[in-house]
ZAMARGU-4260 file (C-alpha; in steps of 0.2 Angstrom, whole numbers, plus 5000, padded with zeros to 4 digits):
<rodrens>
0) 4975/5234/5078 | 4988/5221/5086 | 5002/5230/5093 | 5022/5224/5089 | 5021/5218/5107
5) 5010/5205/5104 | 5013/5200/5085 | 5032/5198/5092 | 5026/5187/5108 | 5018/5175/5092
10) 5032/5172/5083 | 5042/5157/5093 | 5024/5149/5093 | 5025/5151/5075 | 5042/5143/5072
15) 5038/5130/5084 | 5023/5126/5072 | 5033/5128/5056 | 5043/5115/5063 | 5037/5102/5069
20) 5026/5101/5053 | 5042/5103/5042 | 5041/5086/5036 | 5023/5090/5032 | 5024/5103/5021
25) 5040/5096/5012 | 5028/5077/5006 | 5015/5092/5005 | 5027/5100/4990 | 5033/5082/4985
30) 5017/5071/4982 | 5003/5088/4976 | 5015/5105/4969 | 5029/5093/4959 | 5017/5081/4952
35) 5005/5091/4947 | 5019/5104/4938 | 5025/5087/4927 | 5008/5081/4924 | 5006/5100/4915
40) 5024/5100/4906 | 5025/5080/4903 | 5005/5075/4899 | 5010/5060/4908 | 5002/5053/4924
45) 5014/5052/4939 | 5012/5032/4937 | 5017/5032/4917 | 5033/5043/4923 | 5038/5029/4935
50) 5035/5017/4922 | 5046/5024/4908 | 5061/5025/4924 | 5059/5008/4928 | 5059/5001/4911
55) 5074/5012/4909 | 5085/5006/4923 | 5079/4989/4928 | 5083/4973/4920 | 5068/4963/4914
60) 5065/4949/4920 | 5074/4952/4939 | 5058/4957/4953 | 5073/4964/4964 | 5080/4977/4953
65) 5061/4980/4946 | 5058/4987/4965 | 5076/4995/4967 | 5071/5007/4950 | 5055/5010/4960
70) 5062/5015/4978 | 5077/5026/4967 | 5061/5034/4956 | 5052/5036/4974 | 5064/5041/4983
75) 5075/5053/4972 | 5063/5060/4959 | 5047/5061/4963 | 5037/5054/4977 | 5025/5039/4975
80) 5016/5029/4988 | 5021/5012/4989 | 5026/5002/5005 | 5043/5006/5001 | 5057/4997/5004
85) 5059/4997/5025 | 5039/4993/5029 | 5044/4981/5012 | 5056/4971/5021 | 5041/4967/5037
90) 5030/4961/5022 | 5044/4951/5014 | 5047/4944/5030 | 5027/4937/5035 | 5027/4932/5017
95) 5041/4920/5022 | 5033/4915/5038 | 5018/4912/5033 | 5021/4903/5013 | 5003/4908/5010
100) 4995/4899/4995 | 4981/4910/4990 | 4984/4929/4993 | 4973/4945/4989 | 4980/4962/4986
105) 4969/4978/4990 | 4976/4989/4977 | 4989/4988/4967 | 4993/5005/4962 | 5007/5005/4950
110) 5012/4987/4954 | 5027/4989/4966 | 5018/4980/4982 | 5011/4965/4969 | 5029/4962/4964
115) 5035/4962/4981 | 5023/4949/4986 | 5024/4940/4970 | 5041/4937/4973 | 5040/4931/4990
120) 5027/4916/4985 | 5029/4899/4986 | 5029/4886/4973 | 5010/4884/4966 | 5003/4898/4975
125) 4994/4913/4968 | 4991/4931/4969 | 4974/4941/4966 | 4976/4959/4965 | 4965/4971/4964
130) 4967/4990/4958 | 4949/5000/4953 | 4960/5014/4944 | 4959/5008/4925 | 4974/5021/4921
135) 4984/5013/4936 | 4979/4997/4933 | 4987/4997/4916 | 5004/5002/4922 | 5003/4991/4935
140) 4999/4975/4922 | 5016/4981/4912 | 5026/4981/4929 | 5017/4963/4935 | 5023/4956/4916
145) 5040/4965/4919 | 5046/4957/4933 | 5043/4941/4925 | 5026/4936/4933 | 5013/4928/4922
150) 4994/4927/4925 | 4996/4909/4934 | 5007/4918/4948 | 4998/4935/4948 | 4979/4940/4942
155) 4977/4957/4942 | 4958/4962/4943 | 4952/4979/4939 | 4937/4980/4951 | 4933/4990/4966
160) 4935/4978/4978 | 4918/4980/4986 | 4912/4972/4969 | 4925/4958/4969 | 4926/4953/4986
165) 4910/4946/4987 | 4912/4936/4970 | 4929/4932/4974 | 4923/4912/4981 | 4908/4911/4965
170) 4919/4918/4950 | 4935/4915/4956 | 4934/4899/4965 | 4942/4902/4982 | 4940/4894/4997
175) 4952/4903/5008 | 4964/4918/5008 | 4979/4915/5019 | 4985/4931/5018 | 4978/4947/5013
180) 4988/4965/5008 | 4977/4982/5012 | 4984/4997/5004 | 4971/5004/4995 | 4958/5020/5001
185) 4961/5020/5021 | 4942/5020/5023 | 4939/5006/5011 | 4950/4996/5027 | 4935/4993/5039
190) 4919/4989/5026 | 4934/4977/5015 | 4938/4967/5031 | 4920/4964/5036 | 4915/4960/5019
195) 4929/4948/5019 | 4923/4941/5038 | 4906/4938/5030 | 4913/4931/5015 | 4919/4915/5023
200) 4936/4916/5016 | 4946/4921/5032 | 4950/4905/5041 | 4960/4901/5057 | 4975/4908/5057
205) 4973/4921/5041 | 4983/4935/5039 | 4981/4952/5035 | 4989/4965/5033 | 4986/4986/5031
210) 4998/4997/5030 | 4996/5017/5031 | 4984/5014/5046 | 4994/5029/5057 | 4996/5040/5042
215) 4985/5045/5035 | 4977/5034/5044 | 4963/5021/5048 | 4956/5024/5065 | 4938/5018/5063
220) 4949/5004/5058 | 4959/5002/5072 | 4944/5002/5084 | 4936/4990/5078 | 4950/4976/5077
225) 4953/4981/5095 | 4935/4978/5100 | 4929/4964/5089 | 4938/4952/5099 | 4939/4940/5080
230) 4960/4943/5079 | 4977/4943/5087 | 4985/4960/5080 | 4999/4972/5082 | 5006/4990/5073
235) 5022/4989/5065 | 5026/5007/5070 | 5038/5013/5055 | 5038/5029/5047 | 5032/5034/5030
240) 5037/5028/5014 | 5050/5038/5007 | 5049/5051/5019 | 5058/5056/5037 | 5047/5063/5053
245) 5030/5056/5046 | 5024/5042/5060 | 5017/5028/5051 | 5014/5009/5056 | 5005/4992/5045
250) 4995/4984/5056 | 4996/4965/5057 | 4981/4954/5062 | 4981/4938/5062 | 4959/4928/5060
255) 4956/4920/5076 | 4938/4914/5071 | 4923/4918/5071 | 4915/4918/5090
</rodrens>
């Protein structure tokens, strides 16, 4: 039996632990206990409950008060995760840079991170985005159509993407992505970008970008865009979405060619 002694010598170990993981266990009780409590009482998906908000409170018609609904929703009633609004503003700001004509989304979600790009795209260009959740998907088309985007400005594609990637030149008649957006599964990141190297759509001077690469991470990922020698890249450290104390970063790579 452990004596008091030693259970007492424990304790500021375990408030040091309790702690530091604080933030942890509060996304912890905010992204699993709450949502899946008002999926029970609601019969509503956490994606259909954002929906009905945002249809609510945002003006048709207006992208910027389409996300504003979403980052309140997100913020104040129940966690979702999109880029949010402060990693939103580094995405808004390559968009800009970089005017991109043809650009591919890796999972839409719900729809907040197409609208944010869609609204950022220069005259003539277009936006593929790809969500392999048919549920998701379906929100996400009403969100698209919300904010005023039609399906010359955004196709939304309900795919996996390792089905569509490689059709993405033959059905869809690209020739080059200038900019692509991951934020889909973290270890779909590594086998989508090679897929997308062997494609032949990455040309000089491609951009993509993948957020949620520190948490929860994408460390084969990571290694591999730092040994493959084929980019110019950086991690926009941040924290995450919606959230204080969680250490996140989107990393940005830029296609140098293939060597």
């Amino acid at each position: 039996m452990v004596s008091p002694a030693i259970a007492l010598a424990f304790i500021p170990l375990l408030l040091t632990v309790i702690i530091r993981s604080r933030f942890y266990f509060v996304l912890f009780y905010q992204a699993v206990l709450v949502r899946i409590w008002r999926d029970c009482v609601t019969g509503l998906s956490r994606e259909e409950r954002a929906y009905q908000y945002v249809l609510t409170h945002a003006i048709p018609g207006d992208p910027d008060s389409i996300l504003d609904a979403f980052d309140v929703w997100c913020s104040k009633v129940e966690f979702i995760s999109n880029i949010g609004p402060k990693k939103g503003q580094i995405l808004d700001r390559l968009m800009m840079e970089q005017s991109p004509l043809t650009v591919l989304e890796l999972g839409a979600h719900c729809g907040y991170s197409t609208v944010r790009i869609a609204r950022s795209l220069p005259m003539g260009a277009r936006l593929y985005s790809l969500e392999m959740d048919q549920r998701n998907a379906a929100i996400a088309e009403k969100i698209i159509r919300l904010a005023g985007f039609d399906d010359d400005t955004v196709e939304l594609i309900v795919s996996p993407s390792d089905e569509v990637i490689p059709r993405l030149r033959s059905d869809y008649g690209l020739e080059r992505l200038d900019f692509v957006f991951m934020d889909h599964w973290k270890k779909c990141y590594l086998p989508d970008l090679q897929m997308l190297e062997g494609s032949g759509l990455l040309g000089k001077g491609s951009m993509i970008m993948a957020d949620n690469v520190l948490f929860p991470g994408a460390p084969k990922f990571l290694r591999y865009i730092r040994k493959c020698g084929l980019y110019e890249w950086k991690v926009h450290r941040a924290t995450l979405e919606y959230s204080r104390g969680i250490r996140d970063g989107m990393a940005e790579l830029v296609f140098q060619g293939i060597k």
